[in-house]
LOBA-291257 format. One record per residue (C-alpha): residue in one letter; residue number from 1; y, x, z. Coordinates in Angstrom, 2 decimals. Example, Ala and Ser with C-alpha at 12.3 -4.5 7.8 and 13.67 -1.06 7.14 Angstrom:
residues 2
+------+-----+---------+---------+---------+
! code ! pos !       v !       u !       w !
+------+-----+---------+---------+---------+
!    A !   1 !   -4.50 !   12.30 !    7.80 !
!    S !   2 !   -1.06 !   13.67 !    7.14 !
+------+-----+---------+---------+---------+
END
This chain:
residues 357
+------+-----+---------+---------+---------+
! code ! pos !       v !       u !       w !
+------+-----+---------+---------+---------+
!    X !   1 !   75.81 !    9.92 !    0.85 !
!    X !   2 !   79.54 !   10.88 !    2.10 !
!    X !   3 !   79.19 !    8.21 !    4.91 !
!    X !   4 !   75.37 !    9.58 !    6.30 !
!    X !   5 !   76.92 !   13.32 !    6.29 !
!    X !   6 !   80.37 !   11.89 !    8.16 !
!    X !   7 !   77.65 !   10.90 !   10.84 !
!    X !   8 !   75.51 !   14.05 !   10.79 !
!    X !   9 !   78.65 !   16.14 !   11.16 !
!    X !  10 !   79.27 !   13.39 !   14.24 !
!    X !  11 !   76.49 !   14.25 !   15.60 !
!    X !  12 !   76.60 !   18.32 !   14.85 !
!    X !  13 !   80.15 !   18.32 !   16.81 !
!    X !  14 !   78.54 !   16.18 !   20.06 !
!    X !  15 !   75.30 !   18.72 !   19.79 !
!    X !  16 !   78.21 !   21.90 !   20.02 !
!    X !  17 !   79.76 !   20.22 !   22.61 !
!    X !  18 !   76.61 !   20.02 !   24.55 !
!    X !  19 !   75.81 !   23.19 !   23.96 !
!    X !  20 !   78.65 !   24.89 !   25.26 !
!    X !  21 !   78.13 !   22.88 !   28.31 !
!    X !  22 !   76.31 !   25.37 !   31.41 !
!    X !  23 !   75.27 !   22.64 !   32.82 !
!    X !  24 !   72.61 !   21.89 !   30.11 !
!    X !  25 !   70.68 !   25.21 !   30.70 !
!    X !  26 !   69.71 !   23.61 !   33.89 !
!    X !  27 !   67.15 !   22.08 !   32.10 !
!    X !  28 !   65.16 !   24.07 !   29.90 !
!    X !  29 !   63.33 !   20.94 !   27.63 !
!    X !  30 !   66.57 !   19.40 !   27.09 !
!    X !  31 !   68.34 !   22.82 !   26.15 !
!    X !  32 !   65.93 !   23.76 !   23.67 !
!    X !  33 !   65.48 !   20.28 !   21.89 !
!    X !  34 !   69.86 !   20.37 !   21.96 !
!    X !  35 !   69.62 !   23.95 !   20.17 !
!    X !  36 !   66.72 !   23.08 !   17.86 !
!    X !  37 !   68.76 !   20.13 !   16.30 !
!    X !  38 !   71.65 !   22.48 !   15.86 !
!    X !  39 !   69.83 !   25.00 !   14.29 !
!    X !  40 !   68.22 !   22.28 !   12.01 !
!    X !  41 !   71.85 !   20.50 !   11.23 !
!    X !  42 !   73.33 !   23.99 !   10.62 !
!    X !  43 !   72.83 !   24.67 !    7.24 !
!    X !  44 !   73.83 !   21.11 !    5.90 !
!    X !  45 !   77.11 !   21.19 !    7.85 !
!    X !  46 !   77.72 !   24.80 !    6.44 !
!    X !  47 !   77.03 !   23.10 !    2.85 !
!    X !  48 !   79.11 !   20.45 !    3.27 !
!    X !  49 !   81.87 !   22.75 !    4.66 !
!    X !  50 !   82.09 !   24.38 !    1.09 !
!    X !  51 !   81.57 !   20.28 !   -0.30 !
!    X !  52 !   84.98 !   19.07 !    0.90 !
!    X !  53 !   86.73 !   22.55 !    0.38 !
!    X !  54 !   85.79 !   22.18 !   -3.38 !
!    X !  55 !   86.87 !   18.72 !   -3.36 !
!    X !  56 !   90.38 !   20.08 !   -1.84 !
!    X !  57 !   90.43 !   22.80 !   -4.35 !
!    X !  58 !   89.79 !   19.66 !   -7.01 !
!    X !  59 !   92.22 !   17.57 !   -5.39 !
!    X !  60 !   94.58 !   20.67 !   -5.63 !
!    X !  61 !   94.61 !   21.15 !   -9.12 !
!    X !  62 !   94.42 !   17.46 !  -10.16 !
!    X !  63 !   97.99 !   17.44 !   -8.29 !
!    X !  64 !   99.30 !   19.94 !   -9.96 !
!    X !  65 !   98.11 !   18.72 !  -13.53 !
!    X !  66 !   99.81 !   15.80 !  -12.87 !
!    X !  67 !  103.17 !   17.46 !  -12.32 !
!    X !  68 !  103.00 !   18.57 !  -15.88 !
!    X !  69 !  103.48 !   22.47 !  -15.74 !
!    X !  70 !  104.45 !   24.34 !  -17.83 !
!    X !  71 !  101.60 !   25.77 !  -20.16 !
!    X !  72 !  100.85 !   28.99 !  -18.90 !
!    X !  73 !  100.53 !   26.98 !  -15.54 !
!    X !  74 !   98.55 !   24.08 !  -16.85 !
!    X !  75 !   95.98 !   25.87 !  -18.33 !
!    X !  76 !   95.21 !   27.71 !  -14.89 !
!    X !  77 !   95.39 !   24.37 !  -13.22 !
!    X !  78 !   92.57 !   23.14 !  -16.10 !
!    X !  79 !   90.17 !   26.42 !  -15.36 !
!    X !  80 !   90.46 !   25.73 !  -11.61 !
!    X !  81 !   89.67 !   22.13 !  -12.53 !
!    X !  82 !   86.59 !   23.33 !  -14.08 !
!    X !  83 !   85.57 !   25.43 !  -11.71 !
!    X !  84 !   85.79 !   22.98 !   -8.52 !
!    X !  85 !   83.88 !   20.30 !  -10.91 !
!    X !  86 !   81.10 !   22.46 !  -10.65 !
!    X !  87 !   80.98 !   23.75 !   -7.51 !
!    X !  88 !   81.43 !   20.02 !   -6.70 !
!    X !  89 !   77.97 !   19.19 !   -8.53 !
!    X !  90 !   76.22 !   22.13 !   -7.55 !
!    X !  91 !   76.64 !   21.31 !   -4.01 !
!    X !  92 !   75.90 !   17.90 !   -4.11 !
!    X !  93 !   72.80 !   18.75 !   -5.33 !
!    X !  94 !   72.09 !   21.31 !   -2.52 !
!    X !  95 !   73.37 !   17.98 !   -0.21 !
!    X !  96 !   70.78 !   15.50 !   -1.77 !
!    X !  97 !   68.27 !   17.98 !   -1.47 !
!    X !  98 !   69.20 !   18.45 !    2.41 !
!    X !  99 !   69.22 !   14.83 !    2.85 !
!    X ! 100 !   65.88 !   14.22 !    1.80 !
!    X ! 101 !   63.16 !   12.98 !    4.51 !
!    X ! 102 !   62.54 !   16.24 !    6.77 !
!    X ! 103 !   58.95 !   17.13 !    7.11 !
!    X ! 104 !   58.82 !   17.73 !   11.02 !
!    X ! 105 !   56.52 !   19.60 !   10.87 !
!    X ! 106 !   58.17 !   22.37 !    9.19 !
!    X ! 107 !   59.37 !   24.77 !   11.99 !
!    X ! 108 !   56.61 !   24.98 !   13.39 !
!    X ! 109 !   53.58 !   27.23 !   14.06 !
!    X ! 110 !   50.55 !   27.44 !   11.87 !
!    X ! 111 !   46.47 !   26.83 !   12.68 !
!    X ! 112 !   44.73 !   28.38 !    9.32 !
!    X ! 113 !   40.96 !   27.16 !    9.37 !
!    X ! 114 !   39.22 !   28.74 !    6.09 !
!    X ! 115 !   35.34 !   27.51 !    5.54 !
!    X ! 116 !   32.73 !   28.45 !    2.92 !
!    X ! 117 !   31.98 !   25.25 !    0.84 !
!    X ! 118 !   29.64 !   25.07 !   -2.42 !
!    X ! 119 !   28.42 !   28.64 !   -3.45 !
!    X ! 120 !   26.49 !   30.47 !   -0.27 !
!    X ! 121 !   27.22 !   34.00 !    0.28 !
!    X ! 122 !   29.53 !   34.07 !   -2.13 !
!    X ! 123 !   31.58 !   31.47 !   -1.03 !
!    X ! 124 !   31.54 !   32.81 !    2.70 !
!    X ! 125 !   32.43 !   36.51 !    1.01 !
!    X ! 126 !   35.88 !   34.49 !   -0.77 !
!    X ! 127 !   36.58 !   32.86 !    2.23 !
!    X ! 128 !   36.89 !   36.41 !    3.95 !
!    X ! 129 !   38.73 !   37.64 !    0.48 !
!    X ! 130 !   41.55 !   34.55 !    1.27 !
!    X ! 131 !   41.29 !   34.95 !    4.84 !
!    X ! 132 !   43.05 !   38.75 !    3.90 !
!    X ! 133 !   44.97 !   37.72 !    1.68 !
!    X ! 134 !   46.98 !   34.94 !    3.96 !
!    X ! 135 !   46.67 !   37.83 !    6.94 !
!    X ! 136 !   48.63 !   40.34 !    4.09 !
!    X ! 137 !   51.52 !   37.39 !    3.39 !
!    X ! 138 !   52.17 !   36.71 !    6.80 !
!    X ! 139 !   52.35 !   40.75 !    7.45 !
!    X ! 140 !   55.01 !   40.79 !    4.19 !
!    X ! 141 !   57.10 !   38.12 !    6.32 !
!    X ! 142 !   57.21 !   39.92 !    9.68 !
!    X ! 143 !   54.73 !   36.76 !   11.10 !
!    X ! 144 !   52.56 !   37.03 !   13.70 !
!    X ! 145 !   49.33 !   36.66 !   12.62 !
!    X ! 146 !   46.36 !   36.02 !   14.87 !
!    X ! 147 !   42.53 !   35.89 !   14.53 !
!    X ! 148 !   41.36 !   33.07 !   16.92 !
!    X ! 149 !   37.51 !   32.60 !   15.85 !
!    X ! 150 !   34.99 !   33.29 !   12.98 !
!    X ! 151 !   31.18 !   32.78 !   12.21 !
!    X ! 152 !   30.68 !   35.67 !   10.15 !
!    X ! 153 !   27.70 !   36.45 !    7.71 !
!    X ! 154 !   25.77 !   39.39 !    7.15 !
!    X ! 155 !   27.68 !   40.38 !    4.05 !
!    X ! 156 !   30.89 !   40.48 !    5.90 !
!    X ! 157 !   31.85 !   37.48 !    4.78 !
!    X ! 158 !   32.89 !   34.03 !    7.03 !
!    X ! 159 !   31.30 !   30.41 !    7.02 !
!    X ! 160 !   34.39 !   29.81 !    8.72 !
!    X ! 161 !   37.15 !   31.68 !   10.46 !
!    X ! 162 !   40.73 !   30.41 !   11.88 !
!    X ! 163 !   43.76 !   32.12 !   12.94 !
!    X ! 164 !   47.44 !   31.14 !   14.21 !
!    X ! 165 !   50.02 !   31.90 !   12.12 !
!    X ! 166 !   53.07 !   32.54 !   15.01 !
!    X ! 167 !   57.04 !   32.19 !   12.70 !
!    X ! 168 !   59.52 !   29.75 !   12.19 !
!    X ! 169 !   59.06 !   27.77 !    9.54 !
!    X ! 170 !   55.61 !   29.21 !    8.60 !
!    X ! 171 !   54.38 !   25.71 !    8.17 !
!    X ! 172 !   56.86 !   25.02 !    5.60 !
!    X ! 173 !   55.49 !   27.69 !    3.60 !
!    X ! 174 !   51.90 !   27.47 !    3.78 !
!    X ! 175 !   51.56 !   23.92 !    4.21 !
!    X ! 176 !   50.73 !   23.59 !    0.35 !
!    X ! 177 !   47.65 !   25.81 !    0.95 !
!    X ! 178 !   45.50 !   23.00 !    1.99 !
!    X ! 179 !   42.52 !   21.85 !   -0.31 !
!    X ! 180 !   40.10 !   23.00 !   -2.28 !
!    X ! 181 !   40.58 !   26.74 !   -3.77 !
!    X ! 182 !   37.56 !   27.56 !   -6.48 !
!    X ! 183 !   36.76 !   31.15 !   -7.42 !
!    X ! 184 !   34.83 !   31.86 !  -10.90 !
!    X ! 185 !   33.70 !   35.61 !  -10.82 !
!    X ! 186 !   30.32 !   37.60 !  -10.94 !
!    X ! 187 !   29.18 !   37.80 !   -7.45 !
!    X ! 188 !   28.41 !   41.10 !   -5.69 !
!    X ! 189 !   24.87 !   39.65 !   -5.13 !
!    X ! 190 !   24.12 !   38.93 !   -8.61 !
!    X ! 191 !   22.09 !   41.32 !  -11.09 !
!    X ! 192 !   22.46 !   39.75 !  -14.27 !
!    X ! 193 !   25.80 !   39.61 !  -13.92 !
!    X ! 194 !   26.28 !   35.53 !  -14.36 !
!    X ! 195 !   29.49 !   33.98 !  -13.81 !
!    X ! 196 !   29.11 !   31.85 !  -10.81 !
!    X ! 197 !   31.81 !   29.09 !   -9.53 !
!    X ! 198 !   31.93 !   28.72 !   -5.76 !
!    X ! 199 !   34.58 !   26.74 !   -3.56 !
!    X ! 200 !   36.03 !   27.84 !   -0.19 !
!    X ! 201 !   38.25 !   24.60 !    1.76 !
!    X ! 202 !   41.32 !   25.84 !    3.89 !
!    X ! 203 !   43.19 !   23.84 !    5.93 !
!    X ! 204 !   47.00 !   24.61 !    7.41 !
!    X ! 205 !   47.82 !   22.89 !   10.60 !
!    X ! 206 !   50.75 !   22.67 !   12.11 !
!    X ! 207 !   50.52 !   23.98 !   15.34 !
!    X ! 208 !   51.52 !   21.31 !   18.60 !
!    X ! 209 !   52.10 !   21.68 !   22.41 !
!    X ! 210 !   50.08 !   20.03 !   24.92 !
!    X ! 211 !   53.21 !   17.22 !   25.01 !
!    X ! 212 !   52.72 !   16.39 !   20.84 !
!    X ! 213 !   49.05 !   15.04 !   21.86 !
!    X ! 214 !   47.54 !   13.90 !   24.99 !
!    X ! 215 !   43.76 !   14.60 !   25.56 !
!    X ! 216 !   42.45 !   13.31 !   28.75 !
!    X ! 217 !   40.28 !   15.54 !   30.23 !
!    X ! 218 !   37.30 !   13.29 !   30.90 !
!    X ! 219 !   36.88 !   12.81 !   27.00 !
!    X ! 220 !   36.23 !   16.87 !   26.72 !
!    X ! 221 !   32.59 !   18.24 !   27.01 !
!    X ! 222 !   33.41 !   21.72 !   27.41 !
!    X ! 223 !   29.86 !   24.65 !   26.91 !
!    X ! 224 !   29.83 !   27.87 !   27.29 !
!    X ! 225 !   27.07 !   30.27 !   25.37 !
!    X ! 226 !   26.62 !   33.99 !   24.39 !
!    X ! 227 !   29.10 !   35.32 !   21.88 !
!    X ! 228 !   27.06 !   36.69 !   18.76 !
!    X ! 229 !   27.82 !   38.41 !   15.31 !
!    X ! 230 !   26.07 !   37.81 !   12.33 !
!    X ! 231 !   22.29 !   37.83 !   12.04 !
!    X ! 232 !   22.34 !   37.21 !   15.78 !
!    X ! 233 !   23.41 !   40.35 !   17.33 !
!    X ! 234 !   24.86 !   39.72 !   20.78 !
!    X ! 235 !   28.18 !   40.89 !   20.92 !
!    X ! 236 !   28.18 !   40.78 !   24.93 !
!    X ! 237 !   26.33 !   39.63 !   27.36 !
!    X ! 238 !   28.25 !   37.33 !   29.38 !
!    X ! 239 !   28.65 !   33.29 !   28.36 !
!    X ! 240 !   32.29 !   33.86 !   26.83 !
!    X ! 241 !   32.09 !   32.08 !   24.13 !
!    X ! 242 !   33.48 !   28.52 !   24.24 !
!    X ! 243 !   32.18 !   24.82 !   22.38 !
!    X ! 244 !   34.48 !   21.82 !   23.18 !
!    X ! 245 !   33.41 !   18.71 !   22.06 !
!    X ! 246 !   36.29 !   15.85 !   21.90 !
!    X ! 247 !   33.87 !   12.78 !   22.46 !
!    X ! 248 !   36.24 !    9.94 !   21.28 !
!    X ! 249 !   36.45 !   11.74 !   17.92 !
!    X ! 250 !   33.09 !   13.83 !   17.86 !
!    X ! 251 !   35.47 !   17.12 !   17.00 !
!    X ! 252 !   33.93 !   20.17 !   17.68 !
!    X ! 253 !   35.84 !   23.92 !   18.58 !
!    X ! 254 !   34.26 !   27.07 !   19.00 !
!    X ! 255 !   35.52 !   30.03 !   19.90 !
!    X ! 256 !   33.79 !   33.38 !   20.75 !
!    X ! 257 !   36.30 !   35.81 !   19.49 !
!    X ! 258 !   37.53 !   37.20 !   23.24 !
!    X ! 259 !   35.48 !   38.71 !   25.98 !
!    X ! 260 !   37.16 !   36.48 !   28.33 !
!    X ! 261 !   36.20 !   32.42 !   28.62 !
!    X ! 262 !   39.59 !   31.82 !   29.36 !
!    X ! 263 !   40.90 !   33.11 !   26.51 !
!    X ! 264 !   38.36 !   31.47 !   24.02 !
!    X ! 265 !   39.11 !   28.11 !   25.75 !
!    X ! 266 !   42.80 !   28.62 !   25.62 !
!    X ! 267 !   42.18 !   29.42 !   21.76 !
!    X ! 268 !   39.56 !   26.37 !   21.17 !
!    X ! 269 !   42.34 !   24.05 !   22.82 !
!    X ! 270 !   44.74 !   25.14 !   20.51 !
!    X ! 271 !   42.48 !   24.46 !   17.66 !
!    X ! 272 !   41.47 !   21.35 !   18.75 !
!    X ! 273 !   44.83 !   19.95 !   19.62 !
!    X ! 274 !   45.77 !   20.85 !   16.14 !
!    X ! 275 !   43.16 !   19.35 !   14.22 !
!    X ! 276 !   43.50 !   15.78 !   16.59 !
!    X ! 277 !   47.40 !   15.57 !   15.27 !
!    X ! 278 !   46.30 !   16.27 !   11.61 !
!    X ! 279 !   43.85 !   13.54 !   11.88 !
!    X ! 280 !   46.66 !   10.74 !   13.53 !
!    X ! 281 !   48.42 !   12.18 !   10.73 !
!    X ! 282 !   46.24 !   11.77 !    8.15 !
!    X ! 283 !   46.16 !    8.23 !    9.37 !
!    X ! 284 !   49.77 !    7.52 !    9.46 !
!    X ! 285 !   49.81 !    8.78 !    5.81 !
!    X ! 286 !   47.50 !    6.74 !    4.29 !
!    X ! 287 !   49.73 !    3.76 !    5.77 !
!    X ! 288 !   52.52 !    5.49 !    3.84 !
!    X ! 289 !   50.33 !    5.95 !    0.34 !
!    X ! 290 !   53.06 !    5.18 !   -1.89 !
!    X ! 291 !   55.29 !    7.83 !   -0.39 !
!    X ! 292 !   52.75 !   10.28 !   -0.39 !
!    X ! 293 !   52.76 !   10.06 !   -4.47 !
!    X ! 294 !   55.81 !   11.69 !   -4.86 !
!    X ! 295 !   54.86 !   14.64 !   -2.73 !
!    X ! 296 !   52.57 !   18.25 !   -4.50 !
!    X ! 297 !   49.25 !   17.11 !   -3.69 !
!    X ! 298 !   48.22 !   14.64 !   -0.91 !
!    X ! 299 !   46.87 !   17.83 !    1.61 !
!    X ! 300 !   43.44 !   16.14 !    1.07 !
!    X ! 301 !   40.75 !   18.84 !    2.00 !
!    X ! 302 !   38.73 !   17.68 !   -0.81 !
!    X ! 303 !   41.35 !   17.88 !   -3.56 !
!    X ! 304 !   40.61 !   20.81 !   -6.01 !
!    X ! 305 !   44.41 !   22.77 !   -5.93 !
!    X ! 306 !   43.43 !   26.21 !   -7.20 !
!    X ! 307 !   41.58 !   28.19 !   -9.06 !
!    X ! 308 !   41.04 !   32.46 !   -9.13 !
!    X ! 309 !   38.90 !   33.73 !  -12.25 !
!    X ! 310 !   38.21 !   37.05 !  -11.49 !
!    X ! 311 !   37.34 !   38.16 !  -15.49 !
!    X ! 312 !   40.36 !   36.92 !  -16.89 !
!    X ! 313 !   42.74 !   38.14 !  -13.99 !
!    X ! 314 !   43.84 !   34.66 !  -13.75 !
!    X ! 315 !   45.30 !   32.02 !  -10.87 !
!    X ! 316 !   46.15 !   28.15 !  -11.84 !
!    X ! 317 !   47.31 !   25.76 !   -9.57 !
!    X ! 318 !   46.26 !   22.66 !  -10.54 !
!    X ! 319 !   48.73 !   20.24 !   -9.29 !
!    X ! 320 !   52.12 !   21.86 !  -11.06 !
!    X ! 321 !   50.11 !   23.31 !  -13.87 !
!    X ! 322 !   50.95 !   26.97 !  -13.62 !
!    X ! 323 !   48.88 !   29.66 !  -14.19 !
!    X ! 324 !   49.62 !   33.64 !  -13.09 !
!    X ! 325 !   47.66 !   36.86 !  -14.77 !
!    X ! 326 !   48.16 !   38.39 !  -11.69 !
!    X ! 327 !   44.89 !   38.05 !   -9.29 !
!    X ! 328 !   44.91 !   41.12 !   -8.03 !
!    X ! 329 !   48.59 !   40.71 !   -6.91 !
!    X ! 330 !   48.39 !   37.48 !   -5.28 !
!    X ! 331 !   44.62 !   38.02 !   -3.37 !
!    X ! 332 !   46.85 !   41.38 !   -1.66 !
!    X ! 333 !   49.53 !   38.75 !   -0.62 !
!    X ! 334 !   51.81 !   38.65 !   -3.20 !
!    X ! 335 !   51.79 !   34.64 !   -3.16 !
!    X ! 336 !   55.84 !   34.27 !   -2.86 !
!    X ! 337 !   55.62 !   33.26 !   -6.51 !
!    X ! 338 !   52.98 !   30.36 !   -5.90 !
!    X ! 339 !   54.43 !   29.26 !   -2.73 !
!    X ! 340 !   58.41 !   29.09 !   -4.48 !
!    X ! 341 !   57.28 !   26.57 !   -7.55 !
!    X ! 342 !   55.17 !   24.59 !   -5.29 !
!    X ! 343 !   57.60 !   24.08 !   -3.28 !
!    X ! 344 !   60.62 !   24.02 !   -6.22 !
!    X ! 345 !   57.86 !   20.90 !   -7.44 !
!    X ! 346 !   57.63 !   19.52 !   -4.50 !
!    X ! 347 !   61.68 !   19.45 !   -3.82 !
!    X ! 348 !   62.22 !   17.83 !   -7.38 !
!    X ! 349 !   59.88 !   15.23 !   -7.02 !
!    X ! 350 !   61.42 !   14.03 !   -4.06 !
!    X ! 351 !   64.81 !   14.24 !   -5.40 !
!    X ! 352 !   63.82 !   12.11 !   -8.29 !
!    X ! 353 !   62.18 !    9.33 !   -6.03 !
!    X ! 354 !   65.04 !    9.82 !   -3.92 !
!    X ! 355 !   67.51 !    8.82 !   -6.82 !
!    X ! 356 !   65.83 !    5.94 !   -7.79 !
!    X ! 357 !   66.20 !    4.31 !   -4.28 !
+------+-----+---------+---------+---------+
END
């Protein structure tokens, strides 16, 4: 472990160097990769800072010890002893846990597709109850957090909407969300007042630039139509709205959200170039299955991962087994709890298959 952070911190000093060159800024791509590796290598260097001070500090009193003090003296030397020990072990712990494989996805930008599943309306009225409450969370965190299409229903509720979730690291944070999230409650259409279960699938995607994936232009079938609401209402009367069809793949986008084509094909591209890296990653992870084992749930859209029950005030996640009474808290954005022992469950796993290697 000492000799892969001796190289990192190598590598941290050359990326400083390079930074405080002026000549770099001349050009811009290289400039911001150089200062996004810094920014990533940052807080392991500042951890293993503290590492080797602790191991002075152990180093220190070891010394001393060994110069046979006089009592007073030697029992200081023994509670600094201590007390550098564990520093010692809780930062190698925070170390290991830097060290681990870095999802590189993690900084980045987030595509949030929600879509009704088994249930009807009521699923499409859930989908626009999560919808909120991942718009609420991102407000909490200061994100940016923009509608980019929807196919609503005449309930108010969506067969499917997306957005783009604009923060760093916001795909770290959600990525978890992906899968299938159930809902057991008595719907607002229902008389007899049955308990019905209905599913709504989301799926986070990391957002990419036009560099991350190449789409050749030929393979695009690009439409235009009239945007419309729900039951059919026109919402203008100009061809705004936007279908692109990625023919190698058979991916469809639509967009109708704007008033202006541009911006609903700017929008659909952004969707679609999302959802065509998910997919090559999708692939590259099923080459990796056995890796993918030791991570909270596989991202699979069709895995079940949580459940709300609406008369018992009640959220489980399925994969780490917890369960919150606190619905109403969580569906307003409150998720911070959620998101922290996913990703506490997540962290631990890894360490564990990391130790075994």
């Amino acid at each position: 472990m000492l000799e892969k952070l001796e190289s990192l911190r190598a590598r941290y000093e050359d990326l400083r160097r390079e930074a405080d060159d002026p000549e770099l800024y001349n050009d811009p791509a290289r400039s911001r990769a150089v200062l996004r590796e810094q920014k990533q290598l940052r807080p392991i260097m500042e951890i293993y800072e503290a590492y080797l001070k602790a191991e002075d500090d152990r180093k220190g009193a070891e010394e001393l010890l060994s110069s046979r003090p006089d009592p007073e003296l030697r029992e200081l030397c023994e509670e600094e002893l201590r007390a550098a020990e564990a520093e010692l072990a809780r930062l190698s712990d925070a170390l290991r846990l830097q060290l681990l494989p870095r999802d590189e996805n993690d900084d980045k930008n987030v595509i949030l597709e929600i879509r009704a599943g088994a249930g009807g309306e009521e699923a499409a009225l859930f989908a626009a109850v999560l919808f909120r409450m991942y718009g609420m969370y991102a407000d909490m965190q200061g994100w940016t957090f923009e509608r980019l299409g929807a196919t609503e229903t005449e309930l108010g509720g969506f067969k499917e909407v997306s957005a783009r979730i604009e923060a760093d690291g916001a795909y770290s944070r959600l990525k978890y969300e992906s899968g299938v999230h159930r809902v057991q409650r008595v719907p607002e259409t229902e008389s007899s007042g049955r308990i019905q279960t209905s599913t709504v699938t989301v799926a986070v995607l990391p957002e990419v630039d036009e560099v991350d994936v190449e789409i050749n232009p030929s393979d695009l079938q690009i439409d235009t139509y009239r945007a419309s609401g729900a039951g059919g209402q026109h919402v203008n009367k100009t061809e705004s709205a936007i279908r692109i069809t990625h023919l190698p793949t058979g991916t469809v986008v639509e967009c109708q959200d704007e008033r202006s084509q541009f911006k609903n094909r700017e929008r659909a591209m952004k969707i679609l170039r999302a959802r065509l890296y998910e997919a090559e990653q999708e692939r590259q992870n099923a080459a990796r299955a056995s890796e993918r084992k030791s991570q909270v749930g596989t991202g699979d859209r069709s895995e079940r991962i949580r459940t709300y029950n609406y008369p018992q005030g009640r959220v489980s996640d399925h994969r780490i087994g917890l369960t919150l009474h606190k619905l109403d808290n969580i569906l307003n954005g409150h998720m911070e709890e959620i998101i922290e022992a996913l990703t506490a469950a997540d962290q631990a796993a890894k360490l564990a298959a990391f130790s075994e290697q």
